[in-house]
C-alpha positions as CSV (number, residue, x, y, z in Angstrom):
1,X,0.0,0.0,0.0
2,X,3.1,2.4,0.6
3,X,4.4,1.7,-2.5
4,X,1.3,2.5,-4.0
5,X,0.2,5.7,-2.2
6,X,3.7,6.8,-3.1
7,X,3.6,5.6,-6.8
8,X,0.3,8.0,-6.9
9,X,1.1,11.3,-5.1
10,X,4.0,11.4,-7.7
11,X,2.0,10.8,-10.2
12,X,-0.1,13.2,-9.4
13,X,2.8,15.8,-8.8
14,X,4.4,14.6,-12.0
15,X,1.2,15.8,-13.8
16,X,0.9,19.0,-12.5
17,X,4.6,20.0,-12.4
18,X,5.1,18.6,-16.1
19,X,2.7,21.9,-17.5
20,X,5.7,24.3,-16.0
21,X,8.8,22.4,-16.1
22,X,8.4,19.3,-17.8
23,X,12.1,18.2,-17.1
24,X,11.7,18.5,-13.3
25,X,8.6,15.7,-13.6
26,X,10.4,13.4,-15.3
27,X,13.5,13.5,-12.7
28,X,10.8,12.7,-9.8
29,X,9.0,10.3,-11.7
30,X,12.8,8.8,-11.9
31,X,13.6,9.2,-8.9
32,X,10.5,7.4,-7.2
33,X,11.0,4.7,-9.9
34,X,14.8,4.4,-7.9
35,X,13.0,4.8,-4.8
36,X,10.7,2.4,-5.0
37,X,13.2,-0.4,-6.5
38,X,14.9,0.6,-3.2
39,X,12.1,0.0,-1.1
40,X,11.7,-3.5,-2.4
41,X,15.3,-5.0,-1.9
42,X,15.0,-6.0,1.0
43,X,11.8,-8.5,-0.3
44,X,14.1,-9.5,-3.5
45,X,16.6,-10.4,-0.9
46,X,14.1,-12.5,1.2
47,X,12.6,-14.4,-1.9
48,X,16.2,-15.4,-3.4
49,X,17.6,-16.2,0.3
50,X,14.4,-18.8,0.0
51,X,14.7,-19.9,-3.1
52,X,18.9,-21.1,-2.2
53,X,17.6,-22.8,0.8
54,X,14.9,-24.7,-1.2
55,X,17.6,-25.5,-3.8
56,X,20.1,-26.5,-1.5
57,X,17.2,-29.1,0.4
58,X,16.5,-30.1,-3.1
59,X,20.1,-31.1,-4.0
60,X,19.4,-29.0,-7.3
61,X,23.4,-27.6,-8.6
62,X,23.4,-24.1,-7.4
63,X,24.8,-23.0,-10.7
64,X,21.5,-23.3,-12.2
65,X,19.6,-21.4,-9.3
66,X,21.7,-18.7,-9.9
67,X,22.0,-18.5,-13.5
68,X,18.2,-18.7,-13.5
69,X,18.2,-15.4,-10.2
70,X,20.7,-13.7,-13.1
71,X,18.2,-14.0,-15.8
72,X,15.8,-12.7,-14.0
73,X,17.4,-10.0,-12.7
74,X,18.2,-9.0,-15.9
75,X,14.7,-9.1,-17.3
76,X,13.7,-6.7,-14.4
77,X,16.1,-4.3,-15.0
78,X,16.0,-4.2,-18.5
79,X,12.3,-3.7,-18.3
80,X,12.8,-1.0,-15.2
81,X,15.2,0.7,-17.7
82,X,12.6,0.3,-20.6
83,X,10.1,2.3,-19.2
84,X,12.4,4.8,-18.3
85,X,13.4,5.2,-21.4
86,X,10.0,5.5,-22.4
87,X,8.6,7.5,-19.9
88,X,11.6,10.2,-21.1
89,X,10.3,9.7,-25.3
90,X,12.8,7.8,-26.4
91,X,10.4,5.0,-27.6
92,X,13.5,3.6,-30.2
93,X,16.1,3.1,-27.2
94,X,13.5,1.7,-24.9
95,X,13.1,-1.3,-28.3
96,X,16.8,-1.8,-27.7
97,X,17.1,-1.9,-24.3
98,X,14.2,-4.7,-24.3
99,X,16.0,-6.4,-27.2
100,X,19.4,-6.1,-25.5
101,X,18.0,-7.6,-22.2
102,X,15.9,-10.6,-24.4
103,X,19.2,-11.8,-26.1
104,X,21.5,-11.2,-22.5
105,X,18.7,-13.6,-21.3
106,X,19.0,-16.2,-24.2
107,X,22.7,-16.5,-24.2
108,X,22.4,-17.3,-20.3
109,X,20.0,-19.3,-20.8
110,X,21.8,-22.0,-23.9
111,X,23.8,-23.8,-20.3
112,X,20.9,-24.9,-19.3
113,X,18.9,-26.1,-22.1
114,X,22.0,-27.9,-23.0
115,X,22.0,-29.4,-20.1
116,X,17.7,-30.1,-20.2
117,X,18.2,-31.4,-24.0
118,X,21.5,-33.9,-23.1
119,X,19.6,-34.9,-20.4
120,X,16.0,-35.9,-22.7
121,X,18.2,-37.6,-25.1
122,X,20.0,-40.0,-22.4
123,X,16.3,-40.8,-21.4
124,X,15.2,-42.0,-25.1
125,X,15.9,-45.7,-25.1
126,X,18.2,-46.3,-27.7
């Protein structure tokens, strides 16, 4: 609810400050874009801490928990950035940065369908 009432009164302010001086609404909706990321660390912290110890009680390799964390980390802030992007007009840059973060998130990803493919093929009875 913070996060939201916060989200709100600067969009609110955004609106009526962007009439007079357009650059100075775009630096607080950026700013509470930063704050709020901020705000929510401490959860992102919580959920990964969770996921290790699930992993690590599973006996999964922790090399694919954290490649997977990475590639999601990387589609977050690639959107985060995005909308930025957007949000300042630069709809073009915002395409790349989404395309940049899509192919990032492929070439982490090849490891470990490798891995999911070598292992589908040793379970087809030869």
């Amino acid at each position: 609810m913070q996060i939201v009432g916060v989200a709100l009164v600067a969009t609110f302010l955004a609106l009526i400050v962007k009439e007079q001086k357009p650059n100075f609404a775009f630096l607080l909706i950026v700013f509470v874009g930063c704050a709020i990321f901020l705000f929510l660390v401490d959860q992102i912290y919580a959920i990964i801490h969770m996921i290790e110890r699930i992993a690590i009680n599973a006996k999964v390799n922790m090399i694919y928990i954290e490649t997977i964390l990475k590639i999601i980390g990387i589609a977050y802030i690639a959107e985060f950035a995005a909308q930025i992007t957007k949000d300042a007009g630069q709809g073009a840059i915002a395409s790349k940065i989404e395309l940049g973060g899509k192919i990032l998130i492929l070439a982490m990803a090849i490891p470990i369908l490798t891995v999911m493919i070598e292992t589908i093929i040793q379970m087809i009875p030869g």
